[in-house]
N, CA, C and O of each residue as an XYZ file, in Angstrom:
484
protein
N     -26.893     38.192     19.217
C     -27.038     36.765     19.436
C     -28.392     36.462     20.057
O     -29.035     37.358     20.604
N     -28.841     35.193     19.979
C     -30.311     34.736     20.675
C     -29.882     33.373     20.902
O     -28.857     32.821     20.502
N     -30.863     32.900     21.631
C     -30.856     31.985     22.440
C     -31.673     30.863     21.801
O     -32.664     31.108     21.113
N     -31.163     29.428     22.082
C     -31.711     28.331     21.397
C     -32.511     27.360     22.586
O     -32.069     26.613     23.458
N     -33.768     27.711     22.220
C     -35.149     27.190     23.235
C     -34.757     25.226     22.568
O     -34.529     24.533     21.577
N     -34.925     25.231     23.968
C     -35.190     23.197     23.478
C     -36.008     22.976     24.654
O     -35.765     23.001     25.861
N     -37.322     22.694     23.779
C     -38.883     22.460     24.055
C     -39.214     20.853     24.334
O     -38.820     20.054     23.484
N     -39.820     20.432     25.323
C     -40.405     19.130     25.614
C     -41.567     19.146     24.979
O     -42.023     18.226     25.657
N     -42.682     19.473     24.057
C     -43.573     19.369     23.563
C     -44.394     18.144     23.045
O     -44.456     17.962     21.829
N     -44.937     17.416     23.785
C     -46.037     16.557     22.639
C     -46.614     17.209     21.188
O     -47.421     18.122     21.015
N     -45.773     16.258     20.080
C     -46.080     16.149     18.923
C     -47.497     16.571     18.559
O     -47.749     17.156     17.506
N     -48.434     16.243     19.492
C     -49.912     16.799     19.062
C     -50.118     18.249     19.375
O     -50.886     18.997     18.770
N     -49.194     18.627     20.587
C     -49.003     20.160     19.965
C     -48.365     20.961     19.537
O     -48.383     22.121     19.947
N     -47.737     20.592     18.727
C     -46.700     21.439     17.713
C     -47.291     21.882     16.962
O     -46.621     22.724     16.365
N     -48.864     21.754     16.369
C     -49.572     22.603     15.399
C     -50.179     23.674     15.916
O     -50.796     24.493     15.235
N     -49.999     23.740     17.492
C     -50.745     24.891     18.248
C     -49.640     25.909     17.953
O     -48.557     25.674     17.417
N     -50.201     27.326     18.489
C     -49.299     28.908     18.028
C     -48.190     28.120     19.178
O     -48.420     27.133     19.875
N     -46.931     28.944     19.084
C     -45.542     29.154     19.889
C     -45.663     30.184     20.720
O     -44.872     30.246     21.661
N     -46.413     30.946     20.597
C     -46.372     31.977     21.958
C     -46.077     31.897     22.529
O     -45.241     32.786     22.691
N     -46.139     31.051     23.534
C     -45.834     30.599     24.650
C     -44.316     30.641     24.577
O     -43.852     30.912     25.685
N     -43.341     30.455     23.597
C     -42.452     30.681     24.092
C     -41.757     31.931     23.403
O     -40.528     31.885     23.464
N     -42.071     32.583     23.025
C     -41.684     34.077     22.644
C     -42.146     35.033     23.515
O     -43.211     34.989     24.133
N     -40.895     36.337     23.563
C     -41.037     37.236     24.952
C     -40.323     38.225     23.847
O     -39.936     38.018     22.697
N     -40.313     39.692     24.915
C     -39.904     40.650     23.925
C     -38.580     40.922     23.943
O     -38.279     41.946     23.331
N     -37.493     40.193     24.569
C     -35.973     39.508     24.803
C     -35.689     38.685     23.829
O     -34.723     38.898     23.097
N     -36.621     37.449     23.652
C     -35.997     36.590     22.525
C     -37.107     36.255     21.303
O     -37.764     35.255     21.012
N     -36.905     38.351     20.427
C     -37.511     37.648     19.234
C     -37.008     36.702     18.101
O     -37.562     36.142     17.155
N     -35.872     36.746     18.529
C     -34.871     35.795     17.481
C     -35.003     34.348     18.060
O     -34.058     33.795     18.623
N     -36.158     33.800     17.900
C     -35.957     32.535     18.746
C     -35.667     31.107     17.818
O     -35.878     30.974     16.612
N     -35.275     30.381     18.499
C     -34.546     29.068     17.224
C     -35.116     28.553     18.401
O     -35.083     29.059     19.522
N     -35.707     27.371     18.001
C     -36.198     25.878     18.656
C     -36.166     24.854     17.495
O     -36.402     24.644     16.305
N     -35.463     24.101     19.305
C     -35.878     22.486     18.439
C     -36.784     22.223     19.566
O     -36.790     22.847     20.627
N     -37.630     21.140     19.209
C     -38.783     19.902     19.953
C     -38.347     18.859     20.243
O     -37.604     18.292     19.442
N     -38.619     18.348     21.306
C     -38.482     17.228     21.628
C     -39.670     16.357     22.090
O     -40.338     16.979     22.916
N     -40.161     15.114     21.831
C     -41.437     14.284     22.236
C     -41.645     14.771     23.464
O     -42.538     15.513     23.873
N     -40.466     14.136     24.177
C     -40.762     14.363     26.009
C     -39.739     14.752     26.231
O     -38.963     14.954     25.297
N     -39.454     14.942     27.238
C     -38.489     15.121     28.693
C     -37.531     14.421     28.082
O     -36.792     15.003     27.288
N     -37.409     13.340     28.292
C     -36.701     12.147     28.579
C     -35.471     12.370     27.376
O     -34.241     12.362     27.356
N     -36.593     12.575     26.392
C     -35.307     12.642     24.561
C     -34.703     13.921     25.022
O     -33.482     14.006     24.892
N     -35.457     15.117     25.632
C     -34.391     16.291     25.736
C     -33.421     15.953     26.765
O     -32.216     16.109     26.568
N     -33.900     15.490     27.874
C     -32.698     15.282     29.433
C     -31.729     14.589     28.695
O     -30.608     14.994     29.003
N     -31.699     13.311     27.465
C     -31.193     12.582     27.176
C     -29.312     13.153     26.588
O     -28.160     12.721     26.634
N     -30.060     14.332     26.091
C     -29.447     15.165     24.944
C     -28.441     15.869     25.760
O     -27.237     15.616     25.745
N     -29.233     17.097     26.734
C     -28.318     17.938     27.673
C     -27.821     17.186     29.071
O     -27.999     17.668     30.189
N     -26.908     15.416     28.699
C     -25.819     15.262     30.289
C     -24.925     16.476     30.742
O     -24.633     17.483     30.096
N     -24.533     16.084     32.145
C     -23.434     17.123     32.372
C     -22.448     17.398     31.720
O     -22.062     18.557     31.569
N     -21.863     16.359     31.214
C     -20.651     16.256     30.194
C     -21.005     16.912     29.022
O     -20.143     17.621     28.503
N     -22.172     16.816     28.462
C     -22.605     18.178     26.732
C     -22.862     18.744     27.263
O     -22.718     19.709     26.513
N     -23.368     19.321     28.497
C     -23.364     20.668     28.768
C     -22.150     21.774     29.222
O     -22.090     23.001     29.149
N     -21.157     20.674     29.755
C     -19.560     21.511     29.484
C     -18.916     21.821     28.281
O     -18.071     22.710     28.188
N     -19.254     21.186     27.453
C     -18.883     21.311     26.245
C     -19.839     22.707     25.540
O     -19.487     23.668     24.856
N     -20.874     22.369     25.962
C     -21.538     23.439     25.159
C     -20.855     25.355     26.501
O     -20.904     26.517     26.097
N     -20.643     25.164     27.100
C     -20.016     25.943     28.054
C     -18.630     26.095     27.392
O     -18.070     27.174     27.193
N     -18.320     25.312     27.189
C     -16.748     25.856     26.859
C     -16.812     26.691     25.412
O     -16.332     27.783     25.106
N     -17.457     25.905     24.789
C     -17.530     26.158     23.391
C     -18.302     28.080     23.127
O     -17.991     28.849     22.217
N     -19.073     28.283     23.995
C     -19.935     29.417     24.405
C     -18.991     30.363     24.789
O     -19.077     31.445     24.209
N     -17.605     30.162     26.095
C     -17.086     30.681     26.181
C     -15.808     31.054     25.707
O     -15.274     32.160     25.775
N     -15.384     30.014     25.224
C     -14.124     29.919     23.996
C     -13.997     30.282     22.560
O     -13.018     30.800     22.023
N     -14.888     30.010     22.129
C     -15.582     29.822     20.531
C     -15.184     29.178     19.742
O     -14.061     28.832     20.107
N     -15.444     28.710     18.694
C     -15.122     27.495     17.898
C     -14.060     26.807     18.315
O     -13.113     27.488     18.710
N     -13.934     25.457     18.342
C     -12.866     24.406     19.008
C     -13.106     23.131     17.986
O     -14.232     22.797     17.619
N     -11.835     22.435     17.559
C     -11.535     21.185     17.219
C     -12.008     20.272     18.441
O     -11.843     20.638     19.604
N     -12.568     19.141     18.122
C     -12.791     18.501     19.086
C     -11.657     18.053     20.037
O     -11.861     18.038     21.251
N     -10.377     17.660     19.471
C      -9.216     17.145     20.040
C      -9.132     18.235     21.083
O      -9.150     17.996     22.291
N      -8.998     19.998     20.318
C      -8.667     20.671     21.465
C     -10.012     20.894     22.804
O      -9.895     21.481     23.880
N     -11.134     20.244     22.275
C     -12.446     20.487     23.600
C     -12.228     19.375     24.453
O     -12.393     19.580     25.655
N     -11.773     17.841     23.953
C     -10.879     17.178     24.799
C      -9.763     17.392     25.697
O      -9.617     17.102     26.884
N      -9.103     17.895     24.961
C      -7.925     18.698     26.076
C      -8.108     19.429     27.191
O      -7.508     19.262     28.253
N      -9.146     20.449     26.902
C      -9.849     21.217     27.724
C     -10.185     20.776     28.490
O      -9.575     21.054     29.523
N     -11.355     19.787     28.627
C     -12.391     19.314     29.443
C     -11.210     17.862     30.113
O     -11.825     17.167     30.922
N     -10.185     17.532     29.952
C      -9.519     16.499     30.395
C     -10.153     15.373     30.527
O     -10.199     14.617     31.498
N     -10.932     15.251     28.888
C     -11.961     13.845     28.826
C     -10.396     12.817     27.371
O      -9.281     13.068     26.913
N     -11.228     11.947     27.309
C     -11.072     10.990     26.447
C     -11.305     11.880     24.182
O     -11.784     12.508     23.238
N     -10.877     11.480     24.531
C     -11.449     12.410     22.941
C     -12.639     11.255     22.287
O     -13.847     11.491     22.284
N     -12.190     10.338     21.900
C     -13.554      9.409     21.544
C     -14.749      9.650     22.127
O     -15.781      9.876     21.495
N     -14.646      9.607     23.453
C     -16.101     10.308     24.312
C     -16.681     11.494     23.861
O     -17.898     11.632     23.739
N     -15.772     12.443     23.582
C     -15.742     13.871     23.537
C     -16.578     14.212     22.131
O     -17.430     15.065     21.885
N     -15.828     12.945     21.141
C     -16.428     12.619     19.729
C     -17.602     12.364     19.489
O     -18.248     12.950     18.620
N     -18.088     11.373     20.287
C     -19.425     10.686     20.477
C     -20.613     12.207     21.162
O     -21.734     12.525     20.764
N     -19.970     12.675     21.999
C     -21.106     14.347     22.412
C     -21.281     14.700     21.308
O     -22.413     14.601     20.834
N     -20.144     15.262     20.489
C     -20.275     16.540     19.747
C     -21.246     15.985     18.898
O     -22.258     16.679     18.796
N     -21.233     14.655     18.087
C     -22.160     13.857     17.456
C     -23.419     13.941     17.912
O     -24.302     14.332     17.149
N     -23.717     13.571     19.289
C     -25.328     13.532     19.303
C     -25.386     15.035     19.460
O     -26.309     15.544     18.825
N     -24.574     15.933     20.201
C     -25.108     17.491     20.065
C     -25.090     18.051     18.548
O     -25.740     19.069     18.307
N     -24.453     17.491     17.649
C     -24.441     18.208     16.081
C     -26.210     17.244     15.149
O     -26.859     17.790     14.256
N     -26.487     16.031     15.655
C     -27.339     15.312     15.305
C     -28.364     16.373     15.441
O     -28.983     16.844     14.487
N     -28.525     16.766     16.838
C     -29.639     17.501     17.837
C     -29.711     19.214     17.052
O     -30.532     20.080     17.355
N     -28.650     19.337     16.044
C     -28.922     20.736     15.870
C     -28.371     21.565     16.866
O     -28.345     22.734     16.482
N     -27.890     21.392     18.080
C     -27.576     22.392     19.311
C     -25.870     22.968     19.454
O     -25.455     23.631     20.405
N     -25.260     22.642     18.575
C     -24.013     22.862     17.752
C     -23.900     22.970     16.267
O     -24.805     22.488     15.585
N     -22.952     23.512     15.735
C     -22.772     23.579     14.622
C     -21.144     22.582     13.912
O     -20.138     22.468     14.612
N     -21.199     22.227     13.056
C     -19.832     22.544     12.379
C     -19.295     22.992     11.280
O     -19.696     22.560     10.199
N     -18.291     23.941     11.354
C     -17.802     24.871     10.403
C     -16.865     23.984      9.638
O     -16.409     22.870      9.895
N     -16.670     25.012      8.356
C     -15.816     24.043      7.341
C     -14.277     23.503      7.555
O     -13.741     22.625      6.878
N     -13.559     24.385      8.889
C     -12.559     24.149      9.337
C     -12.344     23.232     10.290
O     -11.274     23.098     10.883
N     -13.700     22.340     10.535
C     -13.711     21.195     11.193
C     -13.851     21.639     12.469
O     -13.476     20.871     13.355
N     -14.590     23.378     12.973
C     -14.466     23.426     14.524
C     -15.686     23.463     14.745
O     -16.552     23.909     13.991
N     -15.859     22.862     16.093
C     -17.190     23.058     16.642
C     -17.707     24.477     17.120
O     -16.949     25.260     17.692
N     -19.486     24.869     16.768
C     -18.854     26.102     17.587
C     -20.858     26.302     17.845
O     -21.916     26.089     17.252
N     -20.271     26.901     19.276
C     -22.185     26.957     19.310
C     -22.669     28.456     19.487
O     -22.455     28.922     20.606
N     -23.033     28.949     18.941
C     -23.925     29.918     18.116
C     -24.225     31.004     18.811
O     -23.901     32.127     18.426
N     -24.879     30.774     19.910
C     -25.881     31.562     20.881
C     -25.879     31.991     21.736
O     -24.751     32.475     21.646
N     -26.432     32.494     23.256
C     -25.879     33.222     23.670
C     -26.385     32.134     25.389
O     -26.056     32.249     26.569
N     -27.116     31.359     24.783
C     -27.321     30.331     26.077
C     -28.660     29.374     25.464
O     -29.154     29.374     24.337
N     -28.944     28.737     26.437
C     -29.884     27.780     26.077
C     -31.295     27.817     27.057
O     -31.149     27.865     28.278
N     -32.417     27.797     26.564
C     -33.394     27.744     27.192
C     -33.924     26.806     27.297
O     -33.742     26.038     26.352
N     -34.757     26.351     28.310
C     -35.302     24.660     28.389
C     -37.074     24.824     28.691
O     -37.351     25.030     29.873
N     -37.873     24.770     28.029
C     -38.944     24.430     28.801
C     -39.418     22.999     28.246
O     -39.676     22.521     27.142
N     -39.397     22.511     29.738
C     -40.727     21.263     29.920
C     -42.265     21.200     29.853
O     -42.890     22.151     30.323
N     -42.606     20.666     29.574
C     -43.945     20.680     29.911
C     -44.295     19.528     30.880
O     -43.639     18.491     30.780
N     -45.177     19.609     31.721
C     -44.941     18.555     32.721
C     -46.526     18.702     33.888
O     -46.800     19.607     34.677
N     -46.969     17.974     33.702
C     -46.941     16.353     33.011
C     -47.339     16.234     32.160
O     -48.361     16.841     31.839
N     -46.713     15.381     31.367
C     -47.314     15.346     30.333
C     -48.432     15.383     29.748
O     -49.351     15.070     30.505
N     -48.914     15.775     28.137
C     -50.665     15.985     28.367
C     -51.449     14.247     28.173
O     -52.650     13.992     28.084
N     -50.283     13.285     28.155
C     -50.873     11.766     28.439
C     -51.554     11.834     29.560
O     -52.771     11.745     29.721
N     -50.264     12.085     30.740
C     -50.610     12.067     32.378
C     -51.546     12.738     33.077
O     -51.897     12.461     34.223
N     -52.130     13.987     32.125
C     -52.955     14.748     32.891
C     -54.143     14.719     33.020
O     -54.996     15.121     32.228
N     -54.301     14.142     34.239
C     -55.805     14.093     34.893
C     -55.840     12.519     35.130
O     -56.898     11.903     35.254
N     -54.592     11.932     35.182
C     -54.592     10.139     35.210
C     -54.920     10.142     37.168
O     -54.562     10.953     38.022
N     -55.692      8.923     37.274
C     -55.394      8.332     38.252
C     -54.678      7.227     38.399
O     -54.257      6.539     37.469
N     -54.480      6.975     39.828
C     -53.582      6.007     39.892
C     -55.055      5.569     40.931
O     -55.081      4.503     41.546
């Protein structure tokens, strides 16, 4: 298994090399990008990140039963798995279960942004 990097990157450098995030642990690396911060923080709340926890430690789950689990609302529960399946950071299988892949999630930011850097105030 490998691990799924979700990168804060400005769009102007996504044509630069990835090095930066490859190590000799995760040559299997899967990334997604995100503009900023903000679209990734947006993505990983506490609530998709239990889900992606359960799902990691359980393995594939119907949403009804990741509702049950998590003692949420299932509509709510519906609406995660959606923006986490939108985001790529889940999957779904043909048996209708959710199931996430990997073996954890990596986050780098970049910060501050390369707008902010070197701004005065």
């Amino acid at each position: 298994m490998s691990f799924l990097t979700l990168a804060s990157v400005p769009f102007d450098a996504m044509n630069q090399p990835i090095t930066v995030f490859r190590d000799d642990r995760h040559r299997d690396l899967n990334l997604i990008f995100f503009e900023d911060a903000e679209h990734l923080l947006a993505i990983l709340t506490p609530a998709r990140l239990e889900i992606i926890r359960l799902l990691r430690e359980k393995g594939p789950a119907p949403a009804g039963t990741i509702a049950t689990c998590l003692h949420r609302d299932r509509l709510t529960v519906s609406r995660d798995l959606g923006v986490l399946l939108d985001a790529q950071v889940i999957d779904l299988e043909r048996d209708a279960r959710y199931v996430f892949g990997f073996e954890g999630i990596r986050v780098v930011m970049q910060y501050p942004p390369s707008g902010l850097r070197g701004a005065r105030s």
